[in-house]
Each structure stands twice: as structure tokens, then as C-alpha cells.
Wavefront OBJ file of the C-alpha trace (Angstrom):
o trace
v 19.879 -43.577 1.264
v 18.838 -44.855 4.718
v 16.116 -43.740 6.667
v 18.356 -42.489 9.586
v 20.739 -40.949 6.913
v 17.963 -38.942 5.165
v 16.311 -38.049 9.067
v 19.702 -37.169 10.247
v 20.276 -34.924 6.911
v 16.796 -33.447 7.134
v 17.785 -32.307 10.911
v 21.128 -30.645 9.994
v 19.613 -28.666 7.019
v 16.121 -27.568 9.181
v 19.273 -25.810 11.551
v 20.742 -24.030 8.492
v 17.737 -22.774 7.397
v 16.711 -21.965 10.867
v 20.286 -19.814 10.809
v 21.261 -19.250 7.224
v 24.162 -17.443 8.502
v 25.565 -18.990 11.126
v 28.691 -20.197 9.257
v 29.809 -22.893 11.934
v 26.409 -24.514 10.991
v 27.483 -25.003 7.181
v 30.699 -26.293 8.239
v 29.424 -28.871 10.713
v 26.663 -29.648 7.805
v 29.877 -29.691 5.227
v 31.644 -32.418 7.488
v 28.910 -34.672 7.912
v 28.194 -34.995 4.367
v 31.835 -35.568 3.593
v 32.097 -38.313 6.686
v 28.648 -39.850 6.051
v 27.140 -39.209 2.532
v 27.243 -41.173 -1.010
v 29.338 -39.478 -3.260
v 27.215 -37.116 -4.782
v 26.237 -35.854 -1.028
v 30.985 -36.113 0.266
v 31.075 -34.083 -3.011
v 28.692 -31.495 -1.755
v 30.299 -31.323 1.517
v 33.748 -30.303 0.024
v 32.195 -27.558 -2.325
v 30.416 -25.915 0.580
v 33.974 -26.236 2.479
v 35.457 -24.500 -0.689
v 33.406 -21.890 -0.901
v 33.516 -20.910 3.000
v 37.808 -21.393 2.077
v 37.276 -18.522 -0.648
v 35.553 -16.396 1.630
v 38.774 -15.391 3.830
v 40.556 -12.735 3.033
v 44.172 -13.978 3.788
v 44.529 -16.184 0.463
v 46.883 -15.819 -1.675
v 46.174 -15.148 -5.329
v 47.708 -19.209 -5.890
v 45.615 -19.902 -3.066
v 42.359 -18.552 -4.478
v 42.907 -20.219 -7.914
v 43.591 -23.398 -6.581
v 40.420 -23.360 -4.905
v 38.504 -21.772 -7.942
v 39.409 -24.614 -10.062
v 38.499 -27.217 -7.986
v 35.420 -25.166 -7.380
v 34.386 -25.330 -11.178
v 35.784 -29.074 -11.114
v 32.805 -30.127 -8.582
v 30.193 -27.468 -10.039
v 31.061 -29.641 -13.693
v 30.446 -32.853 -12.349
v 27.353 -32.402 -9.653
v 25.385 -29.506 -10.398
v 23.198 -30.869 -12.396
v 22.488 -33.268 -9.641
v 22.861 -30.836 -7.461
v 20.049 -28.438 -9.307
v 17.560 -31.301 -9.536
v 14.929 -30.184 -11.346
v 15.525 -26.872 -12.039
v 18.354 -28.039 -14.297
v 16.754 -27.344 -17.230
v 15.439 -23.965 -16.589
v 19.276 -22.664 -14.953
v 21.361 -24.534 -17.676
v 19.325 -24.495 -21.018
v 17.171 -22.056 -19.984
v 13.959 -24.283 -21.230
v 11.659 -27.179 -19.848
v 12.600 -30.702 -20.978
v 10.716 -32.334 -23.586
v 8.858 -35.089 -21.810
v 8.277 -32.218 -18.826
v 6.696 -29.514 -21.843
v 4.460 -32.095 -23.171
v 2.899 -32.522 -19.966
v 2.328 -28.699 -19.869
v 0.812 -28.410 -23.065
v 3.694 -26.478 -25.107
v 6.861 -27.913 -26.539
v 9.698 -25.766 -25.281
v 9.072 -22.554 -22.791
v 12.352 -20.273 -23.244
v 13.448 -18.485 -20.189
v 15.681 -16.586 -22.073
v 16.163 -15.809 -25.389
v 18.453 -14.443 -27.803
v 18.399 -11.307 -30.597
v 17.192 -12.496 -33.890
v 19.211 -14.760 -36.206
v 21.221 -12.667 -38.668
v 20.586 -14.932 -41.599
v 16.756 -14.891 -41.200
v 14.760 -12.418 -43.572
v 13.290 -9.572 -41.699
v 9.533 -9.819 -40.949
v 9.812 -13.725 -41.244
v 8.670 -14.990 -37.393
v 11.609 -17.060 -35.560
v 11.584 -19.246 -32.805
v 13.540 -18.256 -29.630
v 16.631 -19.681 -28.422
v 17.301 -20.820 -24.812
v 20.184 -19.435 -23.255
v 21.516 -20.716 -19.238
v 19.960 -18.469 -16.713
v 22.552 -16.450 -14.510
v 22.719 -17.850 -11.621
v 25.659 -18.601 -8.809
v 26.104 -20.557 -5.430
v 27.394 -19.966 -2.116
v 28.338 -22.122 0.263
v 26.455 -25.338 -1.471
v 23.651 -23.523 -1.769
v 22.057 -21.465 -4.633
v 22.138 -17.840 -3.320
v 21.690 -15.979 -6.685
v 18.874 -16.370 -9.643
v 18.094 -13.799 -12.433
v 15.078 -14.378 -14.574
v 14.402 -13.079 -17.340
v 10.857 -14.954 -17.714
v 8.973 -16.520 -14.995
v 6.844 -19.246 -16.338
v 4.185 -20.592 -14.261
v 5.531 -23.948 -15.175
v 9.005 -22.547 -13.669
v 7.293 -20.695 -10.297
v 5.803 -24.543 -9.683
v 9.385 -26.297 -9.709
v 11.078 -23.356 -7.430
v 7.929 -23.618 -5.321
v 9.027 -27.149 -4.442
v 12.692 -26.985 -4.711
v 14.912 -28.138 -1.873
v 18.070 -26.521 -3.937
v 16.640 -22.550 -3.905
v 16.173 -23.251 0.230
v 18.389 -20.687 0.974
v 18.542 -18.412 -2.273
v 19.931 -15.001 -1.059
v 18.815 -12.719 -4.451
v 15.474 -13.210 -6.619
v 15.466 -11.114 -9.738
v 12.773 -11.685 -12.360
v 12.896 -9.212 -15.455
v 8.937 -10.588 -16.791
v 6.147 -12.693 -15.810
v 3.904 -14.871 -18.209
v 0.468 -13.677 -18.648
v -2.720 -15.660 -19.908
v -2.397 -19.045 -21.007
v 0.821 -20.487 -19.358
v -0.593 -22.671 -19.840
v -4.001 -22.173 -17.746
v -3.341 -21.903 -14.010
v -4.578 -25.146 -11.839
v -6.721 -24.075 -8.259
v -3.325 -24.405 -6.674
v -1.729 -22.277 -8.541
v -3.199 -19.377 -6.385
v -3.446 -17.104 -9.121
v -6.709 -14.680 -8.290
v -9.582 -14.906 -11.450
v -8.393 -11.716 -13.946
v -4.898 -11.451 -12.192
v -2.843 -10.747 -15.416
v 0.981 -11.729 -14.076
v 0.074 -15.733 -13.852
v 3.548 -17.089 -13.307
v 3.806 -15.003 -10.166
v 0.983 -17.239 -8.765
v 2.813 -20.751 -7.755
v 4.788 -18.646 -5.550
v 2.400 -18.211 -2.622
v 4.001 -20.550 0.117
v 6.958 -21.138 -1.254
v 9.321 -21.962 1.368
v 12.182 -20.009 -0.072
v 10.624 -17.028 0.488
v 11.611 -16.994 4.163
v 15.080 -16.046 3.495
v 15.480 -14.031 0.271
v 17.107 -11.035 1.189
v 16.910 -9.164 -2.058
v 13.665 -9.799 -4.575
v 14.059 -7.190 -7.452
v 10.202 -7.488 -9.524
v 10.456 -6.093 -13.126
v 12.902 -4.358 -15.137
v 14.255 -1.291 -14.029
v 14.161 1.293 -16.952
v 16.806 3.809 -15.623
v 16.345 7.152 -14.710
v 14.438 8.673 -17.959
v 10.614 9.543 -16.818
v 9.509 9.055 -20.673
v 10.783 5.567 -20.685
v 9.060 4.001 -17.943
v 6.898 1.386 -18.602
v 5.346 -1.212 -16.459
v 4.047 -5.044 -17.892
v 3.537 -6.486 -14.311
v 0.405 -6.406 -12.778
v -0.284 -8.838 -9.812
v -2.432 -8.752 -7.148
v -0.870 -11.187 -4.976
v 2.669 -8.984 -4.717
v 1.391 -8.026 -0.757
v 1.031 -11.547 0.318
v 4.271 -12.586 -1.807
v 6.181 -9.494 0.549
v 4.618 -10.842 3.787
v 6.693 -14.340 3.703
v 9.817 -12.723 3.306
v 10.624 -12.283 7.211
v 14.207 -11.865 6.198
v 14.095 -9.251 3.751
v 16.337 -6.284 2.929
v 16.038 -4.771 -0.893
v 12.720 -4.804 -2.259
v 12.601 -3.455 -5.379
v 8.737 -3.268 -7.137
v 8.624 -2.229 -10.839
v 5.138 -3.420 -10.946
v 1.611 -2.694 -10.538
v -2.120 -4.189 -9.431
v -1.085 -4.651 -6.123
v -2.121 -3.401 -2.520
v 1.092 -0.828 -1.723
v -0.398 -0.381 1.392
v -0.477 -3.994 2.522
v 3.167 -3.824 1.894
v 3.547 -0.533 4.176
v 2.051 -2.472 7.024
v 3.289 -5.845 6.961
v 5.158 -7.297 9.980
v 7.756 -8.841 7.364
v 9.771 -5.412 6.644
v 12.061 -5.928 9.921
v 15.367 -5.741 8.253
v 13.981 -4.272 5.200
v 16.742 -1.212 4.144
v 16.181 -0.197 0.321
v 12.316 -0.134 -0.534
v 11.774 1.073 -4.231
v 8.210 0.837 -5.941
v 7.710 2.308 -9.261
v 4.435 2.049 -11.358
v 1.521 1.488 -8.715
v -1.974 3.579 -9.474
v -2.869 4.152 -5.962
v -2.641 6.697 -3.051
v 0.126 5.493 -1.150
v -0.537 5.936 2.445
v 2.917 6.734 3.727
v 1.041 7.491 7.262
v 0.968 3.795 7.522
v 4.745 3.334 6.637
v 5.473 5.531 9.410
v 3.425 3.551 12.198
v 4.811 0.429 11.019
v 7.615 -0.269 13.913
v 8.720 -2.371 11.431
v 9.753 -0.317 8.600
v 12.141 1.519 10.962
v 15.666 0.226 9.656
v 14.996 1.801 6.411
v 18.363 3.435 4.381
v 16.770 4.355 1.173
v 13.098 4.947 -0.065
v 12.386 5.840 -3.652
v 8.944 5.950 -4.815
v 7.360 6.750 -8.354
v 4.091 6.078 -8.820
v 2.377 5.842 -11.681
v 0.731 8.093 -14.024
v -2.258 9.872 -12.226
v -4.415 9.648 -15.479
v -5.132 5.619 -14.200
v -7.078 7.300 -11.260
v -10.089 5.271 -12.185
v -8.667 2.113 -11.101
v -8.488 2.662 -7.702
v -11.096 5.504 -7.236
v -13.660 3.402 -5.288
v -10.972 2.386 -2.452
v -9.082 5.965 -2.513
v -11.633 8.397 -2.645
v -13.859 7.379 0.345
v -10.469 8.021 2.214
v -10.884 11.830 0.898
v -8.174 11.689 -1.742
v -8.490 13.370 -4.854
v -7.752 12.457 -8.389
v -5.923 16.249 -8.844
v -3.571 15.612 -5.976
v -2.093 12.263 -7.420
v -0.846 9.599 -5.413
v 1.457 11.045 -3.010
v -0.301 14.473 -2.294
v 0.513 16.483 0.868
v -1.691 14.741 3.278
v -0.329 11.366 3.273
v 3.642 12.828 2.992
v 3.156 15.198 5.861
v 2.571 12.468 8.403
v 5.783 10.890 6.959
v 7.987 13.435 6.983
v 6.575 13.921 10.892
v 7.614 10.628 12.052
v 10.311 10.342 14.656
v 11.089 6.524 13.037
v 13.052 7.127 10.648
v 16.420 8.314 11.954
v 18.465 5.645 9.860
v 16.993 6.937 6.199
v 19.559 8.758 4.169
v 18.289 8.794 0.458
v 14.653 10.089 -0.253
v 13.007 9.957 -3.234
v 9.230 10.863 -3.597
v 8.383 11.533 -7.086
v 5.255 12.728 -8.605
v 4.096 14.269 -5.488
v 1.565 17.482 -5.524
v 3.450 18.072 -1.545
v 4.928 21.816 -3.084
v 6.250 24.261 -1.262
v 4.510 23.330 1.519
v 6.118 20.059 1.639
v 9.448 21.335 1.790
v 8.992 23.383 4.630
v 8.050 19.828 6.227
v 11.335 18.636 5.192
v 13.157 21.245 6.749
v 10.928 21.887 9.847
v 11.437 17.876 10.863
v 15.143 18.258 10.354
v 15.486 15.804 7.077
v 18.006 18.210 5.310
v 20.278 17.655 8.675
v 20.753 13.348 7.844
v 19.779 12.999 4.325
v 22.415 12.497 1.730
v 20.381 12.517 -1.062
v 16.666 14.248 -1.746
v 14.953 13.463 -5.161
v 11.601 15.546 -5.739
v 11.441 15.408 -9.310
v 8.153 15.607 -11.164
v 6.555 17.790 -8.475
v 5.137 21.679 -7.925
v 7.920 23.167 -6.277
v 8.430 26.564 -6.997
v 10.643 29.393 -6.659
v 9.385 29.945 -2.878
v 10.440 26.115 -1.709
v 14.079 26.489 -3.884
v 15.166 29.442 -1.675
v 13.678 28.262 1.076
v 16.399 24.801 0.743
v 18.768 27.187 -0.264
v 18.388 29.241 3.208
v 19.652 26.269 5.167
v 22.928 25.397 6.202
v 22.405 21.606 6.061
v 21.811 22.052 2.127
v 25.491 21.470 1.519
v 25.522 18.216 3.161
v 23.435 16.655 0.462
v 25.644 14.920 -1.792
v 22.572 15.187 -4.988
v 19.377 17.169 -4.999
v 16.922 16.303 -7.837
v 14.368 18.551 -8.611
v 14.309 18.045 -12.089
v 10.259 18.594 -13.836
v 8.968 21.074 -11.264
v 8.180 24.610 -11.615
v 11.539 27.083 -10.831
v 12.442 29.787 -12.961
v 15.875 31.246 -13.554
v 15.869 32.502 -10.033
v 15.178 29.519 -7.798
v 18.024 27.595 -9.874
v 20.239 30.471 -9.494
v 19.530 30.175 -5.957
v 19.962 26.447 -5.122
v 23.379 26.647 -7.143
v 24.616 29.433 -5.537
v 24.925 27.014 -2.123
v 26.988 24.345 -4.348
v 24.951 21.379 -4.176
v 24.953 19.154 -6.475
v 21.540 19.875 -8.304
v 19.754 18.428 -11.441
v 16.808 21.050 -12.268
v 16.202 20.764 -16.064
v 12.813 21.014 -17.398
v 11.146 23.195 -15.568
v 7.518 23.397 -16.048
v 5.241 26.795 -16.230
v 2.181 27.495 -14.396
v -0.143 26.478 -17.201
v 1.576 22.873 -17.275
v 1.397 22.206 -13.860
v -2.522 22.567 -13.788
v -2.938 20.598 -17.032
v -4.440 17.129 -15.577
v -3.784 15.333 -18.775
v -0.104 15.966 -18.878
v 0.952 17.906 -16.320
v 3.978 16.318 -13.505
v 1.443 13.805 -11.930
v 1.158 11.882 -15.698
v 4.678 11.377 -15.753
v 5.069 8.239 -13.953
v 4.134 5.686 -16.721
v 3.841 5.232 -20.604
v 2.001 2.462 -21.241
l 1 2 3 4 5 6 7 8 9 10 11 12 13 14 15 16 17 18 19 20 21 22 23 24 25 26 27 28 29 30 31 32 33 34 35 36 37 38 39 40 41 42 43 44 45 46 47 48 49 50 51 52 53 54 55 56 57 58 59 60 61 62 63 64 65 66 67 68 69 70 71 72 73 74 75 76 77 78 79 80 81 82 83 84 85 86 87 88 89 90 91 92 93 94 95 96 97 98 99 100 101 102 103 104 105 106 107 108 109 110 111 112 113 114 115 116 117 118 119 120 121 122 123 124 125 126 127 128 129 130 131 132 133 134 135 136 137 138 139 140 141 142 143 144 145 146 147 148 149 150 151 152 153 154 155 156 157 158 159 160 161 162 163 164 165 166 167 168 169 170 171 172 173 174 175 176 177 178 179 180 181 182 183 184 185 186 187 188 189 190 191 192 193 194 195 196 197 198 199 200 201 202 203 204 205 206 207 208 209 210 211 212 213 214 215 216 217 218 219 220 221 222 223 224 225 226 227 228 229 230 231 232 233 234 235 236 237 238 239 240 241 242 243 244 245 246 247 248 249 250 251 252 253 254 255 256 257 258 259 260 261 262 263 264 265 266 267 268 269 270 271 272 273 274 275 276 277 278 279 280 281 282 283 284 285 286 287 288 289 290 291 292 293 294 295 296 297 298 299 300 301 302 303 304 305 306 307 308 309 310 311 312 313 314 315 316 317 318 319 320 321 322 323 324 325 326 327 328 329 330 331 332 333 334 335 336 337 338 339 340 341 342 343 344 345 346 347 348 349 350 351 352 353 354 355 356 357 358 359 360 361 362 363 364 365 366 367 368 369 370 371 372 373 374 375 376 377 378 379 380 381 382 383 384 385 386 387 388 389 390 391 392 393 394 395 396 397 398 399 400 401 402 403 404 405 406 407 408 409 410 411 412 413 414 415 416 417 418 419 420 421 422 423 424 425 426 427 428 429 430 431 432 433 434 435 436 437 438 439 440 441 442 443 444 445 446 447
């Protein structure tokens, strides 16, 4: 490859990832490789033509399998190339040989498989890499989903020119301790207990992910949860990705807050954290100009019992260990903001907010653009169900969730009686709701 060649491709691709979406900038890019490059690089150029080809909606069924199996044709021959060196990790699911004896371990799985059916029970097995899911669009990978990060594996997508302008991030676990150890540039904190996460920190890539999912999502059952990510460097991870949109947290040992603030939330629509021990300062989500395209916002923190781990930074502030980590004084400021006009699904679990909170919700005219409300694991009694019940704009919500709080026969009767769709099972009695060891604020994490 020639010097002007390699300037001249550096140029076109610092345009696409200066406009990721601009699709006359991929097709200009697509031509050039196909008029200028080696054959790996004119082999590129058609697949990224391809792919643009399938995304019009005027082909004909012919049309679209034609295309498809030339598609897999070039994806057979050139990803590997195409991959570079995270080959290994996307098609094996595993570090090569020569690359794992560097590391200090002889093969890392990134996924593996059930247990062999012909091996005893109890007898210990080694895992078996499987390919990673992963897909492209438009030449470029634009989906990964990982089931382990290795620190090994953060290190080669820190670096890679093929993840430039990856779309969706998700990664289902995170190597602790001994990954092997971390290097100084590894930026992993001293005690952070999430290593692979580290390599990440100024990773180019970051600047256009659109979707980052962190951790397993366990469904909808509260005694299921569980959290095995903790991280401190989450915040700064959240503040390189300008283009963001989904940003789903299943993790913990982070700053919350530093995510509420930061500049980076611009497009942001969907923000979901589950599992973090710490008052979260929703005050400072609401005077975040940022944060103001929001659609959907679904906290659950975690269990309240973990106070201790953030007492020195919370209480100072004036929170309390008995009001949890969404209490009253930190949703009312919220739920007071003019900002968030485009929000139509609301989900604050866990939160001690009550009756008192509700009449918040209705006063500041939520009930009047939300589509769905989830309060579940809260203190909400009779008074706040027939207070929602008394309003008109009840019957616009499409799902109300106040599953785990305190109604009796009489608020239920009296949300159902307006025909909303309602989930209220479990109700708790006065004598569970002031029980600190296992009352609704402990029911955001098992560990």
C-alpha cells in the first residue's frame, strides 16, 4: 500500500467517522476502494455497496437474495481480513495460541457452552469457545454481543480500526482479578473489581456507539436480580459516548451521578440503571440540558441494606439510610422539572416518595403524557391509589405497576374500577414496610 493510498484512505474514513450517517459518504468511500484499492480493500468497497443495496425498500424478494448471497460470498472470503485482530475473539470466540501465551493463560473463552453430556457429574470440564454474535453494516461492524469481556479482549477493541463505527455494545460479564494482572495502562483504578472494563478508557469507538447495554438483564422478577459488575470507571466510560441513545446499566460501584450530569447524554432516549447503592440525585438529571430528549427512564436501585458503602458521600448531603436511594427529596425536584416533555415511560422503583409523591405526579401533569408509570417496591397506600384513580388522564396509561407497595382490597378495587391496565400483587402491610431489613427498599438486589 502506498503512502498516498493509505493518506488518501485515512482522509475518506476520518469523514465517515466524522458523519457515520451520512450515507453518500459510505458510497463515495465504497467507490474509491473499488476504483483504487488491492483486492482485499475493491472487495470491501462492493460489500459496503451491498449492504447500502439491501437497505431499500423497493427490492424484490429475488432481488434481496441475490444480494444476500453475494453478501455471505464476500463476508466468507474477507472477514477474517476484514476483522483483523479481533478474529479470534468474533469467530472462535478465544485468543490464539501464540497471542494467550503472551498473556499468561492458554485459551480465554468468550463464550462457552453447557456441559458435555458424556462427562460424569462433579468431574471439572474445560469450556468450549463458541463465535461471538456479531453483524456488519455497511462494511463496518455495527453490532457485538459479549458474553465475557476479557481484559485481553477490551485491549484489542481499544485499538481496533474495524469496531470504528460499531453501532450496539452488549457485554453480558466482565473478568475480575487476575486477567491476567492489569498493566498502568490498563486504567483500571487499585481494588476496582470489573478489570476487563478498564482498557476501555479512550477507546475511540466509544464516540459513536449508540446503544451500550452493561450486564445481564434478569427480567422483571425483583427476587432474581443480581448484580456481578462493579466498576468505578462506568462515569468516565458514559462521558465518551457523545453519540449515545440506550444506555442500559445492570451494574454497580460507579458514580450515578456523574452519569446524570455529563455533557455526553445529548441524544440519550432510554436510560435504565439497575443495581447502584447510592442516592441518586435525580435533581441533577433534571438541570442537565442535556438529558432533555429522554423517552424512557427506569431506575432500580439496589438493596438499601448496602447503605454503608456510600454513607460517607450521601449522608453529609442529608440523606438517610431509612429513606433509600430515591426518597422524596431528590424525586420531587424531578418530577418539578419543566425538561422533560418528551418522557413517556417512568419507572422509579424502590422509592420511599409515597403518597406524597404521587400527588407530585399528578400536580406536574405526568399522568397527562406518560404511557406507562412503574412504582413498584414503594409505600404507596390506599390514599395515593384513589388519588390516581380520581384523574381522568389515568386511562391514558397503557400499564401502571404498583406491584410490592402497601394497598389493601380497596385501593386495588379503586385503580381497577378506571380500567387501566394495573399489576398490584403483593401488597405489603404496615409492619413490612417499616422493617429496614426486608422491607420494599431491600428489594433491589440478592447478592
Amino acid at each position: 500500500m502506498s503512502a498516498l493510498y493509505a493518506t488518501m484512505k485515512q482522509t475518506m474514513e476520518a469523514a465517515l467517522f466524522a458523519e457515520p450517517d451520512d450515507e453518500a459518504t459510505h458510497r463515495a468511500y465504497a467507490d474509491w476502494l473499488q476504483e483504487h484499492g488491492e483486492a482485499s480493500d475493491q472487495a470491501r468497497g462492493e460489500f459496503i455497496r451491498l449492504q447500502l443495496a439491501l437497505e431499500e425498500s423497493t427490492l424484490t424478494p429475488s432481488q434481496r437474495e441475490t444480494l444476500r448471497q453475494r453478501e455471505q460470498q464476500l463476508l466468507d472470503a474477507h472477514q477474517r481480513e476484514w476483522l483483523g485482530e479481533l478474529a479470534p475473539f468474533l469467530l472462535e470466540g478465544e485468543v490464539p495460541a501464540w497471542q494467550a501465551a503472551q498473556q499468561g493463560f492458554e485459551t480465554f473463552p468468550v463464550f462457552t457452552t453447557t456441559r458435555p453430556s458424556w462427562l460424569p457429574e462433579g468431574e471439572p470440564h474445560e469450556a468450549t469457545p463458541q463465535p461471538v454474535p456479531f453483524t456488519f453494516r455497511r462494511g463496518w461492524l455495527d453490532v457485538i454481543h459479549l458474553p465475557l469481556l476479557s481484559l485481553y479482549l477490551a485491549r484489542v477493541l481499544k485499538r481496533s480500526p474495524a469496531v470504528a463505527l460499531l453501532h450496539t455494545l452488549t457485554i453480558d460479564a466482565v473478568a475480575d482479578y487476575g486477567d491476567p494482572a492489569p498493566l498502568p495502562e490498563d486504567n483500571v483504578p487499585e481494588g476496582m473489581h470489573s478489570v476487563g472494563l478498564g482498557p476501555l478508557v479512550g477507546a475511540p469507538f466509544l464516540a459513536n456507539l449508540r446503544r451500550f447495554r452493561l450486564g445481564p438483564d434478569d427480567g422483571d422478577d425483583y427476587r432474581m436480580y443480581n448484580c456481578h459488575i462493579h466498576a468505578k470507571i462506568i462515569s468516565p466510560l458514559i462521558a465518551q459516548m457523545g453519540r449515545i441513545e440506550e444506555l442500559y446499566l445492570f451494574a454497580n460501584g460507579y458514580d450515578v451521578n456523574a452519569v446524570f450530569t455529563s455533557p455526553s447524554l445529548s441524544r440519550l432516549r432510554v436510560l435504565q440503571l439497575y443495581h447502584r447503592g447510592q442516592v441518586h440525585r435525580l435533581h441533577l438529571l433534571a438541570a442537565n440540558p442535556a438529558a432533555r430528549n429522554l423517552t424512557h427512564l427506569k431506575i432500580h436501585p439496589h438493596n438499601a441494606n448496602a447503605w454503608y458503602w456510600n454513607r460517607d458521600l450521601d449522608e453529609p448531603d442529608g440523606y438517610r439510610a431509612e429513606d433509600g436511594y430515591l426518597p422524596l427529596s431528590v424525586v420531587r425536584p424531578f418530577l418539578r422539572s419543566p425538561h422533560f416533555s418528551q418522557l413517556r415511560h417512568l419507572q422509579l422503583r424502590c422509592s420511599s416518595m409515597g403518597d406524597e409523591g404521587v400527588r407530585e405526579l399528578i400536580a406536574h401533569g405526568w399522568l397527562d403524557r406518560l404511557e406507562t408509570l412503574d412504582l413498584r417496591h414503594g409505600c404507596i397506600t390506599d390514599a395515593g391509589a384513589e388519588l390516581l384513580a380520581a384523574q381522568p388522564a389515568l386511562r391514558r396509561l397503557q400499564a401502571l405497576d404498583l406491584d410490592r407497595n402497601a394497598l389493601t382490597p380497596r385501593g386495588q378495587a379503586a385503580l381497577e374500577a378506571t380500567g387501566v391496565k394495573l399489576r398490584a400483587s403483593n401488597q405489603q402491610a404496615p409492619e413490612q414496610l417499616a422493617d429496614r431489613y426486608g422491607g420494599y427498599l431491600t428489594e433491589g438486589e440478592f447478592e
